[in-house]
C-alpha positions as CSV (number, residue, x, y, z in Angstrom):
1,X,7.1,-21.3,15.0
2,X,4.4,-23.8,15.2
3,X,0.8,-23.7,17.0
4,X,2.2,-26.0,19.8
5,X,4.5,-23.5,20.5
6,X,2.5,-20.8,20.4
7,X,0.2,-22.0,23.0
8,X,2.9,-23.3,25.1
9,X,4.3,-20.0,25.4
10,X,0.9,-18.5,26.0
11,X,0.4,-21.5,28.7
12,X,4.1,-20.8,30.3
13,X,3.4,-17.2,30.7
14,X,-0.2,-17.6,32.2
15,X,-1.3,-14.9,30.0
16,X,-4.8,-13.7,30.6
17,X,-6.6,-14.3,27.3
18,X,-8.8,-16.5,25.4
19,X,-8.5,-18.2,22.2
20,X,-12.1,-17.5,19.9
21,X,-12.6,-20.2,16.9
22,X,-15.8,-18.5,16.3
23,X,-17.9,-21.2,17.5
24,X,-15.9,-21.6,21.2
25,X,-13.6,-19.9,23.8
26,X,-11.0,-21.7,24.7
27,X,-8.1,-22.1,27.4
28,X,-4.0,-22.3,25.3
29,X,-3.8,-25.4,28.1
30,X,-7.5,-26.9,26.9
31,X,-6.2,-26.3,23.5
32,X,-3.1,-28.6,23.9
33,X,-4.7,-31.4,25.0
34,X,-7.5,-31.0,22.5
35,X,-6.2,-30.5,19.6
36,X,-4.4,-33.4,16.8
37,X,-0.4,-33.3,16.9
38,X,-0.7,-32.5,12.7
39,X,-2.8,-29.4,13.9
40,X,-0.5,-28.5,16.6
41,X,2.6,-29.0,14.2
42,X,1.1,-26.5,11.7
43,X,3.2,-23.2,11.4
44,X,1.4,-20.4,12.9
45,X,2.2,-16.9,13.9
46,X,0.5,-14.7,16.7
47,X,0.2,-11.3,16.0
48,X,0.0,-9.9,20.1
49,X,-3.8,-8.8,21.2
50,X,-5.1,-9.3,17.7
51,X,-4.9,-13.9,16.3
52,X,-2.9,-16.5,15.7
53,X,-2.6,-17.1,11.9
54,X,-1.4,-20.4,9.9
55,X,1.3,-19.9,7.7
56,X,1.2,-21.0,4.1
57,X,3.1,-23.4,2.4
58,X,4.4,-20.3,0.2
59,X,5.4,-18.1,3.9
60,X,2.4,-15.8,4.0
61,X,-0.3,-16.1,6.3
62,X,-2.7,-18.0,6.2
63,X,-6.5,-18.1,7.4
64,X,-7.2,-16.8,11.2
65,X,-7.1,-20.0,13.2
66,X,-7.7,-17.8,16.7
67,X,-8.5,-14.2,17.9
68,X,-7.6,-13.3,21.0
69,X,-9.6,-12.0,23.5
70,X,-9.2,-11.0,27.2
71,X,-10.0,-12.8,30.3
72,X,-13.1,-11.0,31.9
């Protein structure tokens, strides 16, 4: 699974959360039209209510790319 789809699904289900680099909150939608298509091609997993993590060129994950928060 890659980034892009990740936040697609997110998107498609209207989910009520935000995406936290650390610096920003953002939108899954803003996210897709932000960010580069070699960024949104990376493989990524989302562990549910905690981040989305790369994945590694060896298959483990990677750094925290997002945490997830809640729509206040």
């Amino acid at each position: 699974m890659t980034l892009k789809d990740i936040l697609t699904d997110i998107t498609d289900k209207n989910a009520p959360i935000l995406l936290s680099d650390g610096n920003n909150d953002w939108n899954a939608n803003d996210l897709l039209g932000e960010l580069s298509e070699p960024m949104l091609k990376r493989a990524a997993h989302m562990q549910t209510g905690l981040y989305i993590a790369e994945i590694n060129d060896g298959g483990y994950l990677g750094r925290i790319l997002y945490r997830l928060k809640d729509k206040a």
